[in-house]
N, C-alpha and C positions, 0 to 999 in steps of 0.2 A: 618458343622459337628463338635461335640466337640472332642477333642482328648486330655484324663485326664494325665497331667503332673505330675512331684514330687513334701520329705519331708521326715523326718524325718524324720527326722527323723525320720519322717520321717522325716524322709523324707524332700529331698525337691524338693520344687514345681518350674517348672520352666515360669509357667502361659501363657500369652501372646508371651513370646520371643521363646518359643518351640513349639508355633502352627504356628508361621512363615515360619520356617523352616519345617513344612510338610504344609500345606495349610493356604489360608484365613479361618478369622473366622468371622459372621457375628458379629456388633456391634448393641446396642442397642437391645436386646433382649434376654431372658433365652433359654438357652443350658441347657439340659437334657437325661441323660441317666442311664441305670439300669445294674446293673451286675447282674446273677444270677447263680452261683452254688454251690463250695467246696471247702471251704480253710481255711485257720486257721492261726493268727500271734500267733507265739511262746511268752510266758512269759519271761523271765529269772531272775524273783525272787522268791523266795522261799515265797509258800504261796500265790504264783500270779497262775489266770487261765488264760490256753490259751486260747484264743475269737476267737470261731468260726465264718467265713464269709461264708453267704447265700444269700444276700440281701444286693448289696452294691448303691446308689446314686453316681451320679457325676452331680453336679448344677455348672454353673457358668454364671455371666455376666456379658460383655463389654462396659462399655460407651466408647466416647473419651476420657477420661483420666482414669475416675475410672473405677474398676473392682473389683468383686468377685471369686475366684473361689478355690471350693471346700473345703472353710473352711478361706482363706485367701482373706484379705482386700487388696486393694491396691490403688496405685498413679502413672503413667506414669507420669514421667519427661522427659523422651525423648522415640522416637522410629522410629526407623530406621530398614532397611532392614539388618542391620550388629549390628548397637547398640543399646541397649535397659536398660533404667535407671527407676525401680520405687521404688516407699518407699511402704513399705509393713508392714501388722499386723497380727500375728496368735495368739495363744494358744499353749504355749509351750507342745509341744508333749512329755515332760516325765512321764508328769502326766498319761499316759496313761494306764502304767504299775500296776496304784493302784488305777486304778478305769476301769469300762466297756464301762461306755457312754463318749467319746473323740473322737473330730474331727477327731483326726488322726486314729483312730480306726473305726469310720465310712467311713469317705472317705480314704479307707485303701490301694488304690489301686495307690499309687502314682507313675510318673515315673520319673519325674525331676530330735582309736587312740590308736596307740600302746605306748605311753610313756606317767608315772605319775610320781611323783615324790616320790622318793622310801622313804620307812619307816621303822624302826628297827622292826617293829610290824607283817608287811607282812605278814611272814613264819606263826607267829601264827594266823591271822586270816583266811587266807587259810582254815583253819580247822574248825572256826566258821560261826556259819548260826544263821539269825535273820529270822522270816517271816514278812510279810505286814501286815498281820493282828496283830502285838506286837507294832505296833508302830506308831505315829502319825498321821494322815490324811495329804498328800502335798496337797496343795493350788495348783487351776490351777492359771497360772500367764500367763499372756498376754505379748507379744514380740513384739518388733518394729524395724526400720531400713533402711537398702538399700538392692536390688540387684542390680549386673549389669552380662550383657548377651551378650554376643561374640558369632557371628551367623556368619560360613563361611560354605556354602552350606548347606550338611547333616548335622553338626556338631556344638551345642551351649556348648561353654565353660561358666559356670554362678559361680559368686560371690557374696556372702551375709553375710553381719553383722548383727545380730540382739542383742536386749538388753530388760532388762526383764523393762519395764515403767509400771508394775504394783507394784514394791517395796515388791514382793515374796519373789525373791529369790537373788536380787539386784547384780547377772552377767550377763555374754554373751557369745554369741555363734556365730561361723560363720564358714561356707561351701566353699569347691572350688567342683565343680563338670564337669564331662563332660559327655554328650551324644552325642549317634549319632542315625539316621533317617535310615533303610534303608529297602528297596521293594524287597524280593525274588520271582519273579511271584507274585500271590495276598497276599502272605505272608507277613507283618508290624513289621519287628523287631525294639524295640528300648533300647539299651543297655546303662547303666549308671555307672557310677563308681566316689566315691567321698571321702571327708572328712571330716568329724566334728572335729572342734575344741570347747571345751567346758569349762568355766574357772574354776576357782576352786570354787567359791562361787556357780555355776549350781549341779554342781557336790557332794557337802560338802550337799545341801541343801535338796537335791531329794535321793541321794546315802549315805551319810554320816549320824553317828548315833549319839544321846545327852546320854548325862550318864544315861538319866531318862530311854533312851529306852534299851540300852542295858548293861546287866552285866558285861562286856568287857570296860566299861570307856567309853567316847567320843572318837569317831571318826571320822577323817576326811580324805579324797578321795584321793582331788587335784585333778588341771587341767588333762587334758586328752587331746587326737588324737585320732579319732575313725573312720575308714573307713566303706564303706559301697558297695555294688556292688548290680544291678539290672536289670533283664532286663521282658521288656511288649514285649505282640506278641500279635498280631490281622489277623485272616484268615475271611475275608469275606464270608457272607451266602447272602447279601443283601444289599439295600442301606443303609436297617438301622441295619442289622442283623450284627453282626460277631461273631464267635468264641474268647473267649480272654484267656491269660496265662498271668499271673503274678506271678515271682519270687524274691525274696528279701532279702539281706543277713546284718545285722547291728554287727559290731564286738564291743562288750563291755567290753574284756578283760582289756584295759586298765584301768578299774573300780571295776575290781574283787578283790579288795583286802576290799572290803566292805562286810559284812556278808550277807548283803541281798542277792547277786550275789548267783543261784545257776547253771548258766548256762552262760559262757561267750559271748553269741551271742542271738540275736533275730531274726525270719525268717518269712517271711510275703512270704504263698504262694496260690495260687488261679488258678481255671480252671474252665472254665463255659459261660456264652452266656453274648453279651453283646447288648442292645438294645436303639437308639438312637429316642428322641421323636422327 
């Protein structure tokens, strides 16, 4: 049976290392399943819509070493019942916010910073607003990297670096997170809590503004710390049926000092059936 992990920012993903710790997962063949109800991840830019979820996929699949899932490429370097090492590739998930169709907006349902560096300018831009539609198109840019994944019973603690090898946005980003597993009677809670760290060229690139675009001069972000908290629920109807709940809370304040920002946080939430081919 699949059980869809995190991301970005998402989410993030904790792929293979967080189906360990709730069940085996078969190899060598596609994993398939359908969410279907009601939910919506919030915009927080001005000018941005929020994208309704009706219709959500979850694909993935296992070789021995490669895998897929749900948007992210990868490579097992090691894996063990405690350790688990592979190199991974996604689609940077900021793009998401200026555009509809993004990986991380389809496969939305994942389960796997408060300090910038301050500016004389802050207080005034606090006040000003840019919208998405006044300003450049971002580039999606593709990420590369490591995780590693600390599996002691319920409990996988996961670390990941990534970096932009597409020459978009030419920084990087990387996650500490933790989850835990656990069974209330048929109830499947799985609860998350983490961190993005984001560098100032991510930030400057996707958040930050050029003189062309706004009347305010060039602007620029800087680094960030950006926590995130989340949690999935799953009640069984069937072997293949369950009920699902997805909650998701992304803090973006440490980036509001950009005019885009019309809302310091993003929330990815969802209620509805989930069905396992």
């Amino acid at each position: 049976m699949l059980v869809s992990q995190a991301s970005a920012d998402d989410s993030t993903r904790t792929e293979r290392e967080s189906r360990v710790a709730n069940q085996q997962i078969d190899t060598q063949q596609w994993h398939l399943s359908i969410n279907t109800g009601a939910g919506v991840i919030t915009n927080p830019l001005h000018g941005g819509d929020n994208l309704p979820l009706i219709v959500l996929p979850e694909i993935a699949f296992y070789g021995e070493k490669w895998f897929f899932d749900n948007g992210r490429l990868g490579y097992s370097f090691q894996e063990s019942d405690t350790h688990v090492v592979n190199f991974v590739t996604e689609f940077n998930p900021e793009t998401r916010f200026f555009i509809d169709f993004h990986p991380s907006n389809v496969f939305a349902l994942q389960t796997s910073n408060s300090f910038i560096v301050e500016s004389t300018t802050s207080n005034e831009l606090a006040e000003k607003s840019v919208s998405t539609n006044d300003i450049k198109k971002r580039r999606w840019a593709l990420d590369a990297g490591l995780s590693y994944h600390y599996i002691h019973n319920n409990h996988v603690i996961s670390l990941q670096a990534l970096a932009d090898v597409s020459s978009v946005y030419k920084g990087l980003r990387s996650a500490l997170q933790w989850q835990s597993h656990h069974r209330i009677g048929n109830l499947s809670v799985a609860p998350s809590l983490g961190v993005w760290y984001k560098s100032a060229r991510l930030n400057d690139y996707f958040y930050g503004l050029s003189a062309k675009e706004s009347s305010y001069g060039e602007i620029d972000v800087g680094s960030s710390w950006q926590p995130y908290a989340k949690i999935d629920a799953r009640w069984p109807l069937s072997e293949a049926n369950s009920l699902r709940f997805h909650l998701a809370y992304y803090d973006y304040s440490a980036v509001d000092d950009s005019p885009l920002f019309e809302h310091t946080y993003s929330m990815t939430a969802f209620i509805g059936f989930n069905h396992i081919f």
